[in-house]
Structures are given as structure tokens and as C-alpha cells.
DRENLUM-782917 format. One line per 5 residues: number of its first residue (from 1); their letters; for each residue x, y, z of N, C-alpha, C, O, CB. Coordinates in steps of 0.2 Angstrom, whole numbers, plus 5000, padded with zeros to 4 digits. Glycine has a CB too. Layout:
// DRENLUM-782917
NUM> a> X,Y,Z,X,Y,Z,X,Y,Z,X,Y,Z,X,Y,Z  ...
// end
This chain:
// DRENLUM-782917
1> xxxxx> 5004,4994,5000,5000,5000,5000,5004,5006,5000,5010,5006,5003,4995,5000,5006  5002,5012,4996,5007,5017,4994,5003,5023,4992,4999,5023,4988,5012,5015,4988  5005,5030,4995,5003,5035,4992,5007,5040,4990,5009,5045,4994,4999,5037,4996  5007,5040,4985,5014,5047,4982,5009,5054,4983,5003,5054,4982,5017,5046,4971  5012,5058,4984,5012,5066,4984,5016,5070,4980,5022,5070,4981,5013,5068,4990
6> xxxxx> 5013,5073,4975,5019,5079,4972,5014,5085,4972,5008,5085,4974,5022,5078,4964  5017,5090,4969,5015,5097,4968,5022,5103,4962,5027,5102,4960,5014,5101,4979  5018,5108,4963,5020,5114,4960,5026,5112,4953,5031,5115,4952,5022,5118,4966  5022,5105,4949,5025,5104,4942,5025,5110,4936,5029,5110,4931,5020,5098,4940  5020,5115,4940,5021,5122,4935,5022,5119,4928,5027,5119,4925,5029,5127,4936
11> xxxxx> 5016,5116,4925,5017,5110,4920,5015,5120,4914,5011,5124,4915,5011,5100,4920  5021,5117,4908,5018,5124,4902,5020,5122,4895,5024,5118,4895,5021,5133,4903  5017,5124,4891,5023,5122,4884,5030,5121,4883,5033,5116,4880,5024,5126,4880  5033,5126,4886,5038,5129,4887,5044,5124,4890,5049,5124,4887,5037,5135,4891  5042,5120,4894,5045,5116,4899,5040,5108,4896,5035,5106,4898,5043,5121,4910
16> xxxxx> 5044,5106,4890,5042,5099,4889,5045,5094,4892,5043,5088,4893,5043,5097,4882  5051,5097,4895,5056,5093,4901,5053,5091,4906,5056,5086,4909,5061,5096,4903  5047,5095,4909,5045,5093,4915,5036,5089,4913,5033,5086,4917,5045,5100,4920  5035,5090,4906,5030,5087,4905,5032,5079,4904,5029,5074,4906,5027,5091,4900  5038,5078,4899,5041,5072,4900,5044,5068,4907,5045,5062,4908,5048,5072,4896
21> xxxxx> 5044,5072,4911,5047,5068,4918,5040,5066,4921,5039,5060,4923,5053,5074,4923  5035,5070,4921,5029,5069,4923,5025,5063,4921,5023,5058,4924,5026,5073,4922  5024,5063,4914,5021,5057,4911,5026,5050,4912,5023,5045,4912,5021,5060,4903  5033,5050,4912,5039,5046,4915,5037,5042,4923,5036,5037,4925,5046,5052,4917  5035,5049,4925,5033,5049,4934,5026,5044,4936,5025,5041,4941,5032,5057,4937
26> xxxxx> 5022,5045,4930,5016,5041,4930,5017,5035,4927,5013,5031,4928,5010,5045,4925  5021,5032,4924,5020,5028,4923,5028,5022,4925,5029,5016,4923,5017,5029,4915  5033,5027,4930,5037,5022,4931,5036,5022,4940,5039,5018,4943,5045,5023,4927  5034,5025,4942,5034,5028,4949,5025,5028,4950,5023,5024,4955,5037,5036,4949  5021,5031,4948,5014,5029,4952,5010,5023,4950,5005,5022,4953,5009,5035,4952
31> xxxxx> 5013,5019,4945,5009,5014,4942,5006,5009,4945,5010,5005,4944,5013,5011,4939  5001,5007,4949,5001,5002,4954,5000,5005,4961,4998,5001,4966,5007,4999,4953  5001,5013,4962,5000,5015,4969,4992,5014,4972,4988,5013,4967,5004,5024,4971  4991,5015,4976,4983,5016,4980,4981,5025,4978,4976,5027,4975,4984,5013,4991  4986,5029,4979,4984,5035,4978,4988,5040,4976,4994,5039,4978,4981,5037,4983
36> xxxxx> 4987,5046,4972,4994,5049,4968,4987,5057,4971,4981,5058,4970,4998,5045,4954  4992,5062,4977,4991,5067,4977,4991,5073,4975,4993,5076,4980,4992,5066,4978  4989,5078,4970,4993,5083,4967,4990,5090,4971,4985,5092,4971,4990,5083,4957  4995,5093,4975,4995,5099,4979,4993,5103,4975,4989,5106,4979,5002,5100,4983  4992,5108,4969,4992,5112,4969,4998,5114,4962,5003,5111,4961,4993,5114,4977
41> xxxxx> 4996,5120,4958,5001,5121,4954,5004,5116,4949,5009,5116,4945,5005,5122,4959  4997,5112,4950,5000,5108,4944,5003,5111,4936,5008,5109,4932,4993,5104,4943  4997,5116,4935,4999,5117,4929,5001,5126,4929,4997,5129,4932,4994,5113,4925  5005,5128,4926,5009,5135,4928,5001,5139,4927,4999,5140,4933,5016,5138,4921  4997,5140,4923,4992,5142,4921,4986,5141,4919,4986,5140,4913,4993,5145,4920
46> xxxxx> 4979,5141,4922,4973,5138,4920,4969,5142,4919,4967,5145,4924,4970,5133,4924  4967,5145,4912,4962,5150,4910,4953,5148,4911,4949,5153,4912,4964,5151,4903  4951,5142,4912,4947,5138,4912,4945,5131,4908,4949,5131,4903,4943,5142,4912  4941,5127,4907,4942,5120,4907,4941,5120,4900,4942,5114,4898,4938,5115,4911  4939,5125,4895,4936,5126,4890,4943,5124,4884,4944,5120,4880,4932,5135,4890
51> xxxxx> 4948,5127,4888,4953,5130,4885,4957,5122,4883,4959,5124,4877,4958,5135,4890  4959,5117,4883,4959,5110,4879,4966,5112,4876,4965,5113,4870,4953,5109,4873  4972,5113,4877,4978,5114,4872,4979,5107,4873,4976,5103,4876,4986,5120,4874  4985,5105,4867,4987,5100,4868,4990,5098,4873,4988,5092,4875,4991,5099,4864  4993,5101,4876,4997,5099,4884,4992,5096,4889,4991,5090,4891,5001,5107,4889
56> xxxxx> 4986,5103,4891,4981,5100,4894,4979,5093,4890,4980,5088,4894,4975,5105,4895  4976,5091,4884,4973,5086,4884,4978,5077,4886,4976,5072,4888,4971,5088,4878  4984,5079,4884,4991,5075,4885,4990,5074,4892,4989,5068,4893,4998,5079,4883  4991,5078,4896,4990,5076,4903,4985,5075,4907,4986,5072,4913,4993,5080,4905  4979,5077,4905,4972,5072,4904,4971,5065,4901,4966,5062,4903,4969,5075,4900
61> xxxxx> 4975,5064,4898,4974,5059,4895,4978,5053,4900,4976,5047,4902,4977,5060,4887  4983,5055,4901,4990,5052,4904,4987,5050,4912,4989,5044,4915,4998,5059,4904  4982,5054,4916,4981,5053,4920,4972,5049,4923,4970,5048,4928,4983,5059,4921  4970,5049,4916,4965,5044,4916,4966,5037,4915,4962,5033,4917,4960,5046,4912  4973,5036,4910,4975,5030,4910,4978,5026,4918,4978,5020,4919,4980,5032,4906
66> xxxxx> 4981,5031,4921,4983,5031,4927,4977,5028,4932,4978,5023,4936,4984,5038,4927  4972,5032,4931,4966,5030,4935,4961,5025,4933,4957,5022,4937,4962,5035,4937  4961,5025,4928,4958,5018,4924,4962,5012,4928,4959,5009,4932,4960,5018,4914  4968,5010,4928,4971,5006,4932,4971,5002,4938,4973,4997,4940,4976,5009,4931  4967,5009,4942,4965,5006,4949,4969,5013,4951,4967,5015,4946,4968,4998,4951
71> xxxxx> 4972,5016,4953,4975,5024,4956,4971,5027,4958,4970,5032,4955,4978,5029,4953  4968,5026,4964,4964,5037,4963,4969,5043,4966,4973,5044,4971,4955,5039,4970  4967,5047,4960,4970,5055,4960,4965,5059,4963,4959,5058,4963,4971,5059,4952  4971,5064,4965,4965,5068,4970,4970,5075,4966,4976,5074,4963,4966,5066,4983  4967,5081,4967,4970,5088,4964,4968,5093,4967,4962,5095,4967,4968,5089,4958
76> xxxxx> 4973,5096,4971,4971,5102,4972,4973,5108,4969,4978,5109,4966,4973,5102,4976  4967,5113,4970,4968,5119,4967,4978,5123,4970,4982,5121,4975,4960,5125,4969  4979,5128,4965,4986,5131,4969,4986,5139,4967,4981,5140,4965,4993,5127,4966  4988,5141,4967,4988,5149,4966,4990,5150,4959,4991,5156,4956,4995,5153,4971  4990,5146,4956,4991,5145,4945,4987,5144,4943,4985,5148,4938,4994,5138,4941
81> xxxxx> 4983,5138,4947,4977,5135,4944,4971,5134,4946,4968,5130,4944,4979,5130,4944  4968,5139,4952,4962,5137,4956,4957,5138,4951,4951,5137,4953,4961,5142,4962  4959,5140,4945,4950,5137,4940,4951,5133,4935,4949,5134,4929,4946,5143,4937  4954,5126,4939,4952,5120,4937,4945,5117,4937,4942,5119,4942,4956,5115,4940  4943,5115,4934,4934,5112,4937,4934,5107,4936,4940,5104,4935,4927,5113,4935
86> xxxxx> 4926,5103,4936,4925,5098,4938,4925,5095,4929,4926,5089,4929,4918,5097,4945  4925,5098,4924,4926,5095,4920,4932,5093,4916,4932,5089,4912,4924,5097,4917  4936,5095,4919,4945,5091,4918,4945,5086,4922,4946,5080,4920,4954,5097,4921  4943,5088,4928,4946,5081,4933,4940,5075,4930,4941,5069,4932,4946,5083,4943  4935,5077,4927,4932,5071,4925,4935,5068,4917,4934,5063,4915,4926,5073,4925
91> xxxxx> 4939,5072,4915,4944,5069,4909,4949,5065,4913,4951,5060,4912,4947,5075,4904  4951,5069,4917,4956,5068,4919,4956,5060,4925,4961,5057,4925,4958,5074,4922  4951,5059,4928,4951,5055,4932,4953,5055,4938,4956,5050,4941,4952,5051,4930  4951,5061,4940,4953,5065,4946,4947,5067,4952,4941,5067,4951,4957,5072,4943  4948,5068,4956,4946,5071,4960,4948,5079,4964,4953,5081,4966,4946,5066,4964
96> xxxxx> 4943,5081,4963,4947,5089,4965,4944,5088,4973,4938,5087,4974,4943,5098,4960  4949,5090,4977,4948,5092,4983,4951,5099,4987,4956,5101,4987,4950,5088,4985  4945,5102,4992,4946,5107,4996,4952,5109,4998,4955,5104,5001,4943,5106,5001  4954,5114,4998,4960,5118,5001,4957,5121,5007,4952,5124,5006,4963,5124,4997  4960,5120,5015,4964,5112,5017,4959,5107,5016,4953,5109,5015,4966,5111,5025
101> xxxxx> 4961,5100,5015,4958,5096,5017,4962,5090,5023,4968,5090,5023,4957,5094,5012  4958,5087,5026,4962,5082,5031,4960,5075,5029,4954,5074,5028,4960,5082,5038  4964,5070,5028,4961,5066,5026,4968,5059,5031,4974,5061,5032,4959,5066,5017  4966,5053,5033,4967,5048,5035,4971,5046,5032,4968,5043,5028,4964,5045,5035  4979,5045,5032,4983,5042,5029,4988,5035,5033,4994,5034,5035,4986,5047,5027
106> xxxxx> 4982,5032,5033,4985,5024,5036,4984,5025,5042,4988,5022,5045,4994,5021,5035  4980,5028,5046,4978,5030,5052,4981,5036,5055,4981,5038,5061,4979,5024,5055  4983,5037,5052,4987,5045,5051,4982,5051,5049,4982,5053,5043,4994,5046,5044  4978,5055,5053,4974,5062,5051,4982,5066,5047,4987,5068,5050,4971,5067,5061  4981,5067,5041,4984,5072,5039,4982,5078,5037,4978,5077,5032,4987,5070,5036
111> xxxxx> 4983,5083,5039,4982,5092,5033,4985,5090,5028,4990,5086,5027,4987,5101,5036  4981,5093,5022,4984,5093,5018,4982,5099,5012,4978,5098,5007,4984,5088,5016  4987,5107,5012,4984,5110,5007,4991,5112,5002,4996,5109,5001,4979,5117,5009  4989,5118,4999,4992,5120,4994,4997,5123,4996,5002,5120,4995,4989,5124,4990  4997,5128,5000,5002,5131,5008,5001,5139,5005,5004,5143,5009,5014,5127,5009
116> xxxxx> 4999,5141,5000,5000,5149,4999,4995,5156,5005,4996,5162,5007,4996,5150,4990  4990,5149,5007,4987,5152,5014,4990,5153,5019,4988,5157,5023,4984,5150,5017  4995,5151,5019,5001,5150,5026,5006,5154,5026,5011,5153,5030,5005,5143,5027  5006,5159,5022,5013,5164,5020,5007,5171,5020,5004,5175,5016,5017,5163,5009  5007,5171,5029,5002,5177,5029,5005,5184,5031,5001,5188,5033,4998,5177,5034
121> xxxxx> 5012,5184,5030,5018,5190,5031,5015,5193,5023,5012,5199,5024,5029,5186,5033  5015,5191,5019,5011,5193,5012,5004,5195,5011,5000,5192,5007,5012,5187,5008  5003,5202,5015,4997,5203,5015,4995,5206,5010,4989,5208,5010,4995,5206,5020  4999,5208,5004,4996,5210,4997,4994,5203,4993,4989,5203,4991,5001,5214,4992  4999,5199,4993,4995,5193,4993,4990,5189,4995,4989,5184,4992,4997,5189,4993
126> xxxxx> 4988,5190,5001,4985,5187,5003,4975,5190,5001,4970,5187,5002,4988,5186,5009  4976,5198,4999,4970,5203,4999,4969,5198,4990,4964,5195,4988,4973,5214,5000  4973,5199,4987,4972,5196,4980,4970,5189,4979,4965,5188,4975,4978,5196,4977  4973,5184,4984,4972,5178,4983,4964,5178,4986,4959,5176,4983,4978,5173,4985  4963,5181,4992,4953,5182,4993,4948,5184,4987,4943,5183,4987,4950,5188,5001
131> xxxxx> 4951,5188,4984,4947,5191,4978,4948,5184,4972,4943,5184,4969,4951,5200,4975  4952,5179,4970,4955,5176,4965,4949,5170,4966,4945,5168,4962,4964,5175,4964  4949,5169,4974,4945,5165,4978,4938,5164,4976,4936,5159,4975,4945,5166,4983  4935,5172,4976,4927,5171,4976,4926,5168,4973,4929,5168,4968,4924,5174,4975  4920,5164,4973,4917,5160,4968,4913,5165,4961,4914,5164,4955,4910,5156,4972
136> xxxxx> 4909,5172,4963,4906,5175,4959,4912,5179,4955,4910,5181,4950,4902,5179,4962  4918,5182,4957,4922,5184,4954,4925,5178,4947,4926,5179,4942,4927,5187,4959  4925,5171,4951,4927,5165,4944,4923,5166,4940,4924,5166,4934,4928,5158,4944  4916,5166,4943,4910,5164,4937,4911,5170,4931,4910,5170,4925,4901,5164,4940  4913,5174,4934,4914,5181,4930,4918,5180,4924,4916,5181,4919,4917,5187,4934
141> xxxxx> 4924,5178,4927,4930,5177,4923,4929,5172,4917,4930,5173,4911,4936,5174,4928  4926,5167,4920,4925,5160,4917,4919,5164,4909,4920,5163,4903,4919,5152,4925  4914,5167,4911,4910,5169,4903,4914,5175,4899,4913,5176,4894,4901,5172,4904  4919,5178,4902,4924,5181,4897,4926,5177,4892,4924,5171,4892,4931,5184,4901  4930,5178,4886,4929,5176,4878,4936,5173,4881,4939,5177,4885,4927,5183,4870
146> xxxxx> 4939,5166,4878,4945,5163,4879,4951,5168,4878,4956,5168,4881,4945,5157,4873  4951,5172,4873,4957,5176,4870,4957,5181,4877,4962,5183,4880,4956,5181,4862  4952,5183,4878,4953,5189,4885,4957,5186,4891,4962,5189,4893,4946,5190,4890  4954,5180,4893,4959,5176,4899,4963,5173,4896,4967,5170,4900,4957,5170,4902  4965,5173,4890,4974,5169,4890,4977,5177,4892,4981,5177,4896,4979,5163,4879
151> xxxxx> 4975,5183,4889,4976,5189,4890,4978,5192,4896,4982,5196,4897,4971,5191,4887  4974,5191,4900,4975,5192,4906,4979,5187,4911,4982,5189,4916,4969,5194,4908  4978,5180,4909,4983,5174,4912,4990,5179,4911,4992,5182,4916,4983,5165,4906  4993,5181,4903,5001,5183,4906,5000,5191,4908,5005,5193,4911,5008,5183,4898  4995,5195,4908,4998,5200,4911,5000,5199,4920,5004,5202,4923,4992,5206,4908
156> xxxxx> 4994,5194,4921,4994,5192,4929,4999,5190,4932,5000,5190,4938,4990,5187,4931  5005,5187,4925,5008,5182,4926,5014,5185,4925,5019,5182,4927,5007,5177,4921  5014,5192,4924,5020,5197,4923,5020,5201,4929,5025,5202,4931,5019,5203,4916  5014,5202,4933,5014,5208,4936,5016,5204,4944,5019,5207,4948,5007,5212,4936  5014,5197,4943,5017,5193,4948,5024,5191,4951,5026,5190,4956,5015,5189,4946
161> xxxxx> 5029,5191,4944,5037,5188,4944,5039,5198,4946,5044,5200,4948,5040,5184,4933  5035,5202,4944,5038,5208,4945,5039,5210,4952,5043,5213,4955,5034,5213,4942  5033,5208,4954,5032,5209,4961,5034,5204,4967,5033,5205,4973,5024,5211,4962  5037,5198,4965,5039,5194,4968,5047,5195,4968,5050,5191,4972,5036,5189,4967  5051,5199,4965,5056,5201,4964,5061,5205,4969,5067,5205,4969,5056,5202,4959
166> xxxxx> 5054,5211,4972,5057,5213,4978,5053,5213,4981,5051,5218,4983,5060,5219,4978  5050,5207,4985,5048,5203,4990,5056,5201,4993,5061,5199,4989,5042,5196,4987  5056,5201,5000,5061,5198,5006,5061,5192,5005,5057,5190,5000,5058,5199,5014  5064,5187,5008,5062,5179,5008,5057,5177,5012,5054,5172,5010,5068,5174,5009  5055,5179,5018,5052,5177,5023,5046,5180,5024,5043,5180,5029,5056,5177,5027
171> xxxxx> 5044,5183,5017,5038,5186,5016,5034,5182,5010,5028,5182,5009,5039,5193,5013  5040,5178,5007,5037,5174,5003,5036,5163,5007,5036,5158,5004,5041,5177,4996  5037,5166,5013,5039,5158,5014,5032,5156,5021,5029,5161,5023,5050,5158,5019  5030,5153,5023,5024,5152,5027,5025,5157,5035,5030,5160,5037,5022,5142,5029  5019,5157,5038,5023,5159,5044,5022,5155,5049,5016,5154,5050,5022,5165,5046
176> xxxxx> 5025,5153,5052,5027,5147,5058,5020,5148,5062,5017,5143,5064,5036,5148,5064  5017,5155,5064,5014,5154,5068,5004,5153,5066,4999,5153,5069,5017,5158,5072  5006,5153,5058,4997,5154,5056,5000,5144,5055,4996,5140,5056,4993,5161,5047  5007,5142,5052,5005,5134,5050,5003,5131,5058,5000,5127,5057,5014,5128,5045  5004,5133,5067,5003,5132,5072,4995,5131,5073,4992,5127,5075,5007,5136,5075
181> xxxxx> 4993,5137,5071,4986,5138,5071,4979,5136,5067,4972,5135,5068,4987,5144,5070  4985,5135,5059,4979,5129,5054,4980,5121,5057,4976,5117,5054,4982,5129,5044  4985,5118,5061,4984,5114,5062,4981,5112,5068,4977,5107,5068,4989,5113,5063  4981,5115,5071,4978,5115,5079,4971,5115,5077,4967,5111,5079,4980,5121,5085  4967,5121,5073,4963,5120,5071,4959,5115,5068,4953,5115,5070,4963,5121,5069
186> xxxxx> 4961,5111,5065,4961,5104,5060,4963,5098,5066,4960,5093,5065,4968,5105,5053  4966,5099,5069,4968,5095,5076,4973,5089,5075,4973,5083,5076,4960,5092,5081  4977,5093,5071,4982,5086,5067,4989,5088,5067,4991,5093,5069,4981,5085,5059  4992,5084,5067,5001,5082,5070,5002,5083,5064,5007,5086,5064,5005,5073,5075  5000,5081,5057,5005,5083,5050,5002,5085,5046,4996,5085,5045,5007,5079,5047
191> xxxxx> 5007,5089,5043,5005,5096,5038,5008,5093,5032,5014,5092,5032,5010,5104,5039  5005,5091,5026,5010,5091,5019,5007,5097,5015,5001,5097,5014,5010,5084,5014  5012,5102,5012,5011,5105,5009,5015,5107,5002,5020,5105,5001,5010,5108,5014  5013,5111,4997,5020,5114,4993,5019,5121,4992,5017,5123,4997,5020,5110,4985  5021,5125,4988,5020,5133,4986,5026,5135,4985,5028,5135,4980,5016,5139,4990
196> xxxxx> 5029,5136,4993,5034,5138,4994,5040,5135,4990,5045,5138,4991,5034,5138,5000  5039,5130,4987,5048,5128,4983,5054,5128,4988,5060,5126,4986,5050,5135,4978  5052,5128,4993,5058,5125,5000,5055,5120,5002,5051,5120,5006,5060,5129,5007  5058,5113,4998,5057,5105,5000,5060,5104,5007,5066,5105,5007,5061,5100,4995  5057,5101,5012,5061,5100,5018,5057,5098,5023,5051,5098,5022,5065,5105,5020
201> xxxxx> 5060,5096,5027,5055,5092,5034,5056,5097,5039,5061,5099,5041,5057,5083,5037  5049,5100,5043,5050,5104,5050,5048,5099,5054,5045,5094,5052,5045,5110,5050  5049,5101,5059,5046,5098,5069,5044,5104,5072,5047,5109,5072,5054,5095,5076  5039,5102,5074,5035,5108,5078,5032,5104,5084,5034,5099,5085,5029,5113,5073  5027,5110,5086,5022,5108,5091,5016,5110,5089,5015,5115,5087,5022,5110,5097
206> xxxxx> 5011,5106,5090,5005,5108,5088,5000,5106,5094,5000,5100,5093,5004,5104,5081  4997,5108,5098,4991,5103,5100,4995,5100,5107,4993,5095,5109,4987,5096,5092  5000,5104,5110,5003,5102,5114,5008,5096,5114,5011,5093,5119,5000,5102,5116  5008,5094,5106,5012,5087,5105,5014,5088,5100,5011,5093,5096,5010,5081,5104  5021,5084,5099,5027,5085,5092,5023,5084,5087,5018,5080,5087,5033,5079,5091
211> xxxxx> 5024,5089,5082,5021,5089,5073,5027,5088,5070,5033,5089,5071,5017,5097,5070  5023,5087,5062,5028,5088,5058,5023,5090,5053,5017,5089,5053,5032,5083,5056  5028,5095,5048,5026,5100,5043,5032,5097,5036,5038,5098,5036,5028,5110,5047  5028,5093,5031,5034,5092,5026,5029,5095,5019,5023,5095,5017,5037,5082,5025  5036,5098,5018,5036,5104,5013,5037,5099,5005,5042,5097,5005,5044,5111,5014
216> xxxxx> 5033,5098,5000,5034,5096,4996,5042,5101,4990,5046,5105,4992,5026,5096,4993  5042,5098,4985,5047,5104,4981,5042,5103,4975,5036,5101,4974,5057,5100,4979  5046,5108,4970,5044,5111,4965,5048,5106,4958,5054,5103,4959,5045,5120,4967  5045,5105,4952,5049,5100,4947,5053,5106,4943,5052,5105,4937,5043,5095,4941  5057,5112,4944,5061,5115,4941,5067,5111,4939,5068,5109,4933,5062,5121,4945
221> xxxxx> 5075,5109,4946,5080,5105,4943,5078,5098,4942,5081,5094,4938,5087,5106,4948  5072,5096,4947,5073,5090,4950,5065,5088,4951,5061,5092,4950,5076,5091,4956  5065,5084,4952,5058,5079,4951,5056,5076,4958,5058,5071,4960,5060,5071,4947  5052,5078,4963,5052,5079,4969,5045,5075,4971,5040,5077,4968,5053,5086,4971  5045,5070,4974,5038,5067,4979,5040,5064,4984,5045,5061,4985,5033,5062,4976
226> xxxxx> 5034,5064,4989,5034,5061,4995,5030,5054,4994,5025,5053,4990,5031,5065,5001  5034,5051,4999,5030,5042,4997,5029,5041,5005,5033,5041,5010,5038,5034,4993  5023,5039,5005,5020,5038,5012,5015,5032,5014,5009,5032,5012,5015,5044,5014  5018,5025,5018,5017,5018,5016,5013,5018,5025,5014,5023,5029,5025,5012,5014  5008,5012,5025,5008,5012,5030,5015,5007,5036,5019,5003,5036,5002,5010,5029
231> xxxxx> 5013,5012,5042,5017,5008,5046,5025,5010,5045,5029,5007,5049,5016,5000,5045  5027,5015,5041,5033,5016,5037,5032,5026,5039,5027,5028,5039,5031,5014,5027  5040,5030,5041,5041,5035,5040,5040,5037,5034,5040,5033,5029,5045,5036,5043  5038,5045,5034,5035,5047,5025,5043,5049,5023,5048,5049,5027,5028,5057,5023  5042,5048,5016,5050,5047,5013,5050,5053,5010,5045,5052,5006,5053,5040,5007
236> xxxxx> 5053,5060,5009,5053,5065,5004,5059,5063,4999,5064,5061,5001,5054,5074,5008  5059,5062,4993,5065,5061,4987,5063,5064,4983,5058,5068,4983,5065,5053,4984  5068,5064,4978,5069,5067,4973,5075,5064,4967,5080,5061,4969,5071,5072,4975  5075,5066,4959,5080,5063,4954,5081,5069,4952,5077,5074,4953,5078,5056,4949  5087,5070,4947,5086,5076,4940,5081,5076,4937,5078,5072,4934,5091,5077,4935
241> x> 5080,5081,4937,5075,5081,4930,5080,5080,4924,5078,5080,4918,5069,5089,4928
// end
């Protein structure tokens, strides 16, 4: 029994390297698992489900084969992609799930979200990402004409790399004491999460007892997932891309 987790594949044209390591990743690595996680960020930018490029359909495709097999996929929205819908993941053979969600892993309550909520030192981001959120502001977006939203996908996509350039680091990294607060909330000892692109394992406290907080990575040099068996410590790894 086996559950892989990845995230922030920032999958685009541009980067066929990471679409090859992915489609690689599906079929030499999740082949056969019980459940293949996707945090968030899957894909660099989602205008809405209308939009069908070849990549999307390629990786639609790749991931119903996947689940056809016996795999269930689960997908979470990410700060790229929160207007995925329910009609990809039904190509896809996915399941979209809630940001956070908790769910049971081998008798393990785990959190599990995207982590861009948890970087609350970022309070221009965080005023944006509640507007990007609303449901009535998507529905809005979603009946604009395709050419408008690929249109506004890069201007979003410019004003973003601009403004994240003289951002601090630790404005852009979670803040120890909202990931304390979304846990205890949730009333759970583990966090998996990605956004942040610092892969690594924390120890904390949560709930008056030791936690842990494991940071997924991002598929830029490297190819990054967590493998979480029962009865077994979670394994964060990685290869080159």
C-alpha cells in the first residue's frame, strides 16, 4: 500500500522537460500505487476547462490512464490553477479536493493543502488571493471570451514575477505561527504541503504534541515526491529532471 504526493509541476509548453518527467513519473513511479496526490500548481496556468491545448489534453489523457488502472487522483487547486473544474478532473480521472483538506493516511489524520494560505507575512497577497477565491468573481472570469483570459493569464503572470522580485524571503515563505494555528485547528500532528519551493521536513508543536510539517518541492532542477506507506516513516525524494 502506497501514496505518492507531488505538487507545483508548473506544467507549460515551454518546459516539455517537465512534462516528459511527469508522464515518466506516471507511469514508472505511480503505476500500481493506491493514491497519487497533486498539491496544487499543477499546471503554471489555468484559464478555464474550455481551453483544451494539447498539453492539457496530453496530461488528461495520461492521468485517466493512470486511474483507469486502479489509482485514485486527488487535485488540488494552487495559486496557478484554482480554476480547474470539475470538467478536467472528470477527463482527467481525478478528484478535486478542498483547500485544506484532512484526510486519513494509514491511520494518520493528515492536513493537507496548497500552503500559499500560510505565507500570511504577504498581506498583498493574501488581499488578492481572497478576491481570485470568490466564487462570483470566477464565474465572471469563466464567461469572458478565451482570448481575454489567455490575455490576462500573462499580464497576471507578469505583474506577479515583478512583484515577487522585491519581495524579502520570509515574506514569501509560510509563517510558523498561522502553519501552528491551521493545524491545531484541524487538530492534526501533520502538515503536507507545497507553494513555497523549499522542500524539507519541519518539527514543531501543535496541539501540545510533536508535529511535523513536510514541505513538498517544486519540478524546476529536480523531480520531487513524497512516498507515504503504512506503518513506514514518509520518505521526501527526489532525481534530476
Amino acid at each position: 500500500m502506497t501514496t505518492l504526493f507531488i505538487s507545483d509541476l508548473h506544467l507549460e509548453e515551454s518546459r516539455p522537460d517537465i512534462t516528459d518527467a511527469f508522464l515518466g513519473f506516471l507511469e514508472n513511479r505511480a503505476r500500481g500505487v493506491d493514491q497519487l496526490y497533486i498539491l496544487g500548481d499543477f499546471f503554471e496556468a489555468w484559464i478555464g476547462d474550455d481551453e483544451r491545448t494539447p498539453l492539457q489534453e496530453q496530461v488528461a489523457q495520461a492521468l485517466k490512464a493512470l486511474s483507469d488502472s486502479g489509482t485514485a487522483i486527488f487535485l488540488m487547486h494552487g495559486n496557478r490553477d484554482f480554476l480547474i473544474g470539475e470538467d478536467f478532473c472528470a477527463r482527467a480521472g481525478a478528484t478535486l479536493l478542498d483547500d485544506p483538506t484532512v484526510v486519513d493516511l494509514y491511520g494518520t489524520p493528515t492536513l493537507l493543502m496548497h500552503g500559499d494560505s500560510l505565507c500570511t507575512a504577504d498581506v498583498e497577497y493574501q488581499k488578492f488571493r481572497k478576491n481570485m477565491r470568490n466564487p462570483q468573481w470566477q464565474q465572471m472570469i469563466l464567461q469572458r471570451p478565451l482570448e481575454d483570459r489567455q490575455q490576462m493569464a500573462r499580464q497576471l503572470r507578469e505583474i506577479s514575477m515583478a512583484k515577487n522580485q522585491g519581495k524579502e524571503e520570509f515574506i514569501m515563505d509560510v509563517t510558523p505561527e498561522e502553519v501552528v494555528k491551521v493545524m491545531e485547528e484541524h487538530g492534526v500532528q501533520r502538515l503536507i504541503h507545497g507553494h513555497t519551493h523549499r522542500p524539507a521536513e519541519h518539527q514543531l508543536e501543535a496541539n501540545g504534541k510533536p508535529a511535523r510539517r513536510i514541505v513538498l518541492g517544486d519540478w524546476d532542477k529536480h523531480v520531487w515526491w513524497l512516498t507515504v506507506e503504512p506503518e513506514k516513516e514518509p520518505v521526501l525524494d527526489k532525481q534530476p529532471l
